[in-house]
N, C-alpha and C positions, 0 to 999 in steps of 0.2 A: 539581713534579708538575703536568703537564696536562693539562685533559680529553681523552679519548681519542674519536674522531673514529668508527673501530671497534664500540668500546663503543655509542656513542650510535647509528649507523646499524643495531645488534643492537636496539636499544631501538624505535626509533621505523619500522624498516623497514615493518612490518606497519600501523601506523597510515598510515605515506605511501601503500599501496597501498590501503586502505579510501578515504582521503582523493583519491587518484588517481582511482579508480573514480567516486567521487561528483562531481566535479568534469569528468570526463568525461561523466556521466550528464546533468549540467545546463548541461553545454554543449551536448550535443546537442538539448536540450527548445528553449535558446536560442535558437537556428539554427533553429526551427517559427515561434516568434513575435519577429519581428525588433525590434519596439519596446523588448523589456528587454533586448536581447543587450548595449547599450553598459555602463547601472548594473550588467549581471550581471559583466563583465568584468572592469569598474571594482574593485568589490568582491573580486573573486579577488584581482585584480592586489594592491589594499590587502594585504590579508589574507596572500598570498604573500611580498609587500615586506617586511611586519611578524615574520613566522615566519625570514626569510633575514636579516633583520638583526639577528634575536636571537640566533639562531645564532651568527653573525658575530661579533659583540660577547663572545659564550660562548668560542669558541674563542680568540680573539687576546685576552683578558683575563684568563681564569677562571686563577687560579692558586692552589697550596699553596706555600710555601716552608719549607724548615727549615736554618736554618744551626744554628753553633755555640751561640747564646745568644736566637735571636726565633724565632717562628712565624708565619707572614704569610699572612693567608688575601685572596685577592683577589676581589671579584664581577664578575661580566659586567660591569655596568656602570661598573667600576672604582675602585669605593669597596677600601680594606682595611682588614683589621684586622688588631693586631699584639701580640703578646703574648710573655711571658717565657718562655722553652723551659721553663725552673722551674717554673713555675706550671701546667704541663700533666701531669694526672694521667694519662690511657690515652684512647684510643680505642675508642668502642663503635658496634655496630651496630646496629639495628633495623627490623624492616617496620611502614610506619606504615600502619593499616588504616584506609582511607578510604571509609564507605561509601556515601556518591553518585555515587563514580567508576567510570565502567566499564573505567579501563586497571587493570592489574594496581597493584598497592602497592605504592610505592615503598619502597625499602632505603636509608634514612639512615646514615650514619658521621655520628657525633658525637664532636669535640676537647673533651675536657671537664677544666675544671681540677681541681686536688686536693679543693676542697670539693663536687667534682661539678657545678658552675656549666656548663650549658652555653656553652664559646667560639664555636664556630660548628661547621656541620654543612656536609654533603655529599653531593649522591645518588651514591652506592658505585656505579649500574650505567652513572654518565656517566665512571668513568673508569677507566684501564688495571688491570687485577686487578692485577699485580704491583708497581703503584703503594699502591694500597690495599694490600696486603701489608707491603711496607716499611713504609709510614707507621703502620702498627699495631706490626710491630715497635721499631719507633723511640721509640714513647712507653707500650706497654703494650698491652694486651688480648686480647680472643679473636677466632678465627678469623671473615671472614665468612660464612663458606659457609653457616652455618644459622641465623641472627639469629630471635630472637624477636620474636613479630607482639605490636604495643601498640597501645592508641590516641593522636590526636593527645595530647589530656590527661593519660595515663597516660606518654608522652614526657616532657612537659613537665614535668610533677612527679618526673620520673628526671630532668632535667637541664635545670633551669629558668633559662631566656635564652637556649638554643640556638636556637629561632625566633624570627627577627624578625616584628614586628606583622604583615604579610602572608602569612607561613607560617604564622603560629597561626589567620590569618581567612581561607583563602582563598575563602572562600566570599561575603567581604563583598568581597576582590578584585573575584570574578568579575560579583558585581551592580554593581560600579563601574565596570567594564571594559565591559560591556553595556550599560549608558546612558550609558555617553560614544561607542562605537561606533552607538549608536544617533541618538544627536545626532547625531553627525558624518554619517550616515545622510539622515536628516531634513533634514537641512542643505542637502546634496548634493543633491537630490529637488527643494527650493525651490530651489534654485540653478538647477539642472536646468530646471526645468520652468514 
């Protein structure tokens, strides 16, 4: 089972055109005052690079596998994890209600073993429904069509180790990701200038 290509352009279409808009809008400001057009460019370009090669890496890695006796969950980045077909209790769904974000809530599918231990999780709307279909009926559970809305914590305590340390913080991700892009910023500027 792989992420569906489909799925994700359903997910993210409307962001790429907000994000299309705004980038056009600041290209044109650009083009008034010539001196920031090179850093403004600079920084798209970055920033475009970074978004296409995650992608990238999503698509040509991201895998589920289920044979006769493992379960093999694969990440972008290429790490797996691999576990006893036995030791997997059902598949459950959930919308994790995240309230600083302005996109919609994302719908987790979580592989969880018999003592409910979360094995790893999934966002359900990056990949083919009838993917997600089978794989629920292959190990147990209920339909996803109407998952119940929890919070990150009330996840967590229904199925504790499904998030790795970065999904449980992503908020301490994102100030860590902002001062390193910010360095790298500042850096550039001296470099620059």
């Amino acid at each position: 089972m792989r992420p569906s290509i489909g799925q994700t352009g359903k997910v993210i279409g409307g962001a790429l055109l907000v994000g299309g808009g705004y980038v056009a809008v600041r290209f044109a400001r650009a083009s008034q005052v010539p001196s920031g057009r090179p850093l403004f460019i600079g920084l798209i370009g970055v920033t475009l690079a970074l978004v296409v090669v995650g992608y990238l890496l999503f698509f040509a890695r991201a895998r589920i596998e289920v044979d006769g006796e493992r379960v093999l969950k694969v990440s972008a980045l290429g790490g797996g994890r691999s576990f006893a077909r036995s030791a997997v209790g059902g598949v459950a769904f959930r919308v994790v209600h995240q309230p600083l974000s302005r996109a919609p809530d994302p719908t987790f599918g979580v592989v969880y073993g018999r003592d409910r231990q979360g094995l790893f999780i999934f966002s359900a709307r990056l990949w083919d429904p009838a993917d997600v279909r089978r794989l629920t009926s292959l190990f147990g559970g209920r339909d996803p069509e109407v998952p119940p809305t929890v919070s990150r914590r009330e996840f967590e305590r229904e199925f504790p180790g499904a998030f790795n340390v970065w999904e449980r913080h992503p908020y301490v991700l994102g100030v860590l990701l902002t001062i390193v892009l910010l360095a790298g910023l500042i850096l550039f500027v001296s470099w620059k200038g």
